[in-house]
C-alpha positions as a Markdown table, in Angstrom:
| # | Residue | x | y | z |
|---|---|---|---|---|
| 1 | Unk | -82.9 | 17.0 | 116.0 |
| 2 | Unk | -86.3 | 15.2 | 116.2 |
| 3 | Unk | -86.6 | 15.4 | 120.1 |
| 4 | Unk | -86.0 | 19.4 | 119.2 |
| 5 | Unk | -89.0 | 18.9 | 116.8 |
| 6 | Unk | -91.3 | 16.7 | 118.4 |
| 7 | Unk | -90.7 | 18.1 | 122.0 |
| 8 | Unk | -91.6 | 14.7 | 124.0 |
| 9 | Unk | -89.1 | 11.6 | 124.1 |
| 10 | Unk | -92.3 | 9.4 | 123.9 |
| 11 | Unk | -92.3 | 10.3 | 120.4 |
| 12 | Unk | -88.4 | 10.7 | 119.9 |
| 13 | Unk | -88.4 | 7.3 | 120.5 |
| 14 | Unk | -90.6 | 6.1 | 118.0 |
| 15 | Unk | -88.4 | 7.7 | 115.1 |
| 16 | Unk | -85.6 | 6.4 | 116.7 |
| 17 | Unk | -86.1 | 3.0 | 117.3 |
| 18 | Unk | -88.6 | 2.7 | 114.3 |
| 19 | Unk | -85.4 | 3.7 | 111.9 |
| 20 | Unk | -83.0 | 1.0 | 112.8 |
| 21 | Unk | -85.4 | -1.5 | 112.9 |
| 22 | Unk | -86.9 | -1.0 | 109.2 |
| 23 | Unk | -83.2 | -1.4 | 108.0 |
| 24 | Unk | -82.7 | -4.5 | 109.9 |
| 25 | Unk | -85.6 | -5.9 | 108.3 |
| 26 | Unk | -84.3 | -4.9 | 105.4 |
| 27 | Unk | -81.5 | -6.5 | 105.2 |
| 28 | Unk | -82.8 | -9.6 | 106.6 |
| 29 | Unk | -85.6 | -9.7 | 103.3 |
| 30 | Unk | -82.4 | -9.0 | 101.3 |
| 31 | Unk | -80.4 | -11.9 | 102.5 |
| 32 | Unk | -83.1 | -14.0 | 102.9 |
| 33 | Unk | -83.7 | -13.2 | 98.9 |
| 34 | Unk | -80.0 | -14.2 | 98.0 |
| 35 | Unk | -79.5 | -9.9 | 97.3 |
| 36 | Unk | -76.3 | -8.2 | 98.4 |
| 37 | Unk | -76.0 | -5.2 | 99.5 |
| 38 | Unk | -74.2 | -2.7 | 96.8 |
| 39 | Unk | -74.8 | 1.3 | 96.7 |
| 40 | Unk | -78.1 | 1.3 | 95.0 |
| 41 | Unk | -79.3 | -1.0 | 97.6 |
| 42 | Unk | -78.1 | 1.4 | 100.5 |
| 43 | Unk | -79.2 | 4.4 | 98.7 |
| 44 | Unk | -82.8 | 3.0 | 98.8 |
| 45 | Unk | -82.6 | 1.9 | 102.1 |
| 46 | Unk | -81.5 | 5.4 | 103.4 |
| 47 | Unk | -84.4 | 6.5 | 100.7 |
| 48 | Unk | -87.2 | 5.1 | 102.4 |
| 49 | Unk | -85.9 | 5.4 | 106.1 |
| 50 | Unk | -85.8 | 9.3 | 105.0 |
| 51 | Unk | -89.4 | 8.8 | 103.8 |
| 52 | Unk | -90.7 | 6.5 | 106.9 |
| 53 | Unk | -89.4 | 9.5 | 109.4 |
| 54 | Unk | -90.6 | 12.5 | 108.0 |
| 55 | Unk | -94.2 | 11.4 | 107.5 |
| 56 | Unk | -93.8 | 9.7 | 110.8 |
| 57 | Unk | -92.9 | 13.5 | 112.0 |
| 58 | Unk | -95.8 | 15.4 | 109.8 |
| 59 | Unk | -98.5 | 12.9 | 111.2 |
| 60 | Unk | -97.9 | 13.2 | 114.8 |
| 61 | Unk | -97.3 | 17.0 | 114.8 |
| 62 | Unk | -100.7 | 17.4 | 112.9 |
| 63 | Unk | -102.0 | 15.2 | 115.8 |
| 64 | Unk | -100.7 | 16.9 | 118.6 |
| 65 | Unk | -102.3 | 20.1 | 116.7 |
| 66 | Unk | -105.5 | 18.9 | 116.6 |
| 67 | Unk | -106.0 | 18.7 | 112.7 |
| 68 | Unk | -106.7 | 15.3 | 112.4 |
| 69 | Unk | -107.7 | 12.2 | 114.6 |
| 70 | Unk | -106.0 | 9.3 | 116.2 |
| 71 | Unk | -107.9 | 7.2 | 113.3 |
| 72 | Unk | -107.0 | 9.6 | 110.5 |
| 73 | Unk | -103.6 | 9.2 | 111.7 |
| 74 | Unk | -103.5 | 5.6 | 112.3 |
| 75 | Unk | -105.5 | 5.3 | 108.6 |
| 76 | Unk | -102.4 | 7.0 | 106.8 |
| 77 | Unk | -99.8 | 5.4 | 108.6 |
| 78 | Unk | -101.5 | 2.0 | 107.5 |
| 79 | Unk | -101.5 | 3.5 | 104.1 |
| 80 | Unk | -97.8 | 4.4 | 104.0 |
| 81 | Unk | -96.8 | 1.1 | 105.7 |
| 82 | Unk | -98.3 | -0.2 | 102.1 |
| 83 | Unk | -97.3 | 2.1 | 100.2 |
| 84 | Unk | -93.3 | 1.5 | 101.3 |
| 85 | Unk | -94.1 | -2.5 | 101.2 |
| 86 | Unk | -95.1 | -1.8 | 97.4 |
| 87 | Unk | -92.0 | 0.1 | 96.8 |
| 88 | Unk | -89.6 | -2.2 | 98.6 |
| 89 | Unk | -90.6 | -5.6 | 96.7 |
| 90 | Unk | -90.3 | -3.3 | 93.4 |
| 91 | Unk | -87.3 | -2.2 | 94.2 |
| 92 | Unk | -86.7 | -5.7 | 94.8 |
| 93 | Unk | -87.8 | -7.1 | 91.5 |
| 94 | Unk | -86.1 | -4.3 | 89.5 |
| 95 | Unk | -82.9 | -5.3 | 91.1 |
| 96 | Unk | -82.9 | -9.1 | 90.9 |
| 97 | Unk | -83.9 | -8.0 | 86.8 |
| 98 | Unk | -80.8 | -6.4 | 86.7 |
| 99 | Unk | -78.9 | -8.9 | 87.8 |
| 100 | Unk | -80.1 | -11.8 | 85.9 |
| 101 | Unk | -79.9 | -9.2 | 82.9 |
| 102 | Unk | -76.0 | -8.5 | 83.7 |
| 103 | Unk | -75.6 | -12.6 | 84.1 |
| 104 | Unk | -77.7 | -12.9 | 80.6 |
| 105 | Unk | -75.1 | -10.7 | 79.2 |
| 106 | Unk | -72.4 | -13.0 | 80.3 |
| 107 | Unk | -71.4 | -11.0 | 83.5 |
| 108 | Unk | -70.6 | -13.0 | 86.2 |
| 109 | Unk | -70.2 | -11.9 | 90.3 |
């Protein structure tokens, strides 16, 4: 579906590869963090691989266009690549919260 989109494989590839490598990382933060992964974790993770593809997509098809620069593109990507690091580590906290919250409680896993 996104080679239909995008046209080239150059760009195919990008979405493709970028995909399975942000969940790899992903997990690697999680278990490095001592976080397992249960459905609200995966739900995020296919969350924000969702996000990280389709305004992958929308910038380089405005590029190709000519609507915007290679700067302007490379500005927003930088701005997203924050803007999903922000998310991520709240995400994070919220989660370790609820589990110290559910061990507080007297719950135990």
């Amino acid at each position: 579906m996104i080679l239909l989109f995008l046209g080239t494989w150059r760009n195919t590839l990008g979405g493709v590869v970028s995909i399975p490598l942000s969940i790899f990382c992903s997990i690697i933060c999680l278990y490095a963090h001592g976080q397992t992964i249960n459905a609200t974790t995966l739900g995020g993770l296919a969350l924000a691989a969702g996000i990280l593809v389709d305004d992958a997509t929308v910038e380089i098809v405005r590029y190709k266009a000519g609507l915007v620069s290679s700067i302007e593109v490379i500005d927003s990507q930088r701005t997203q690549l924050a803007g999903e690091i922000s998310l991520t580590q709240a995400r994070a906290a919220r989660l370790s919260a609820t589990v110290l919250l559910v061990r507080a409680l007297g719950g135990g896993w």
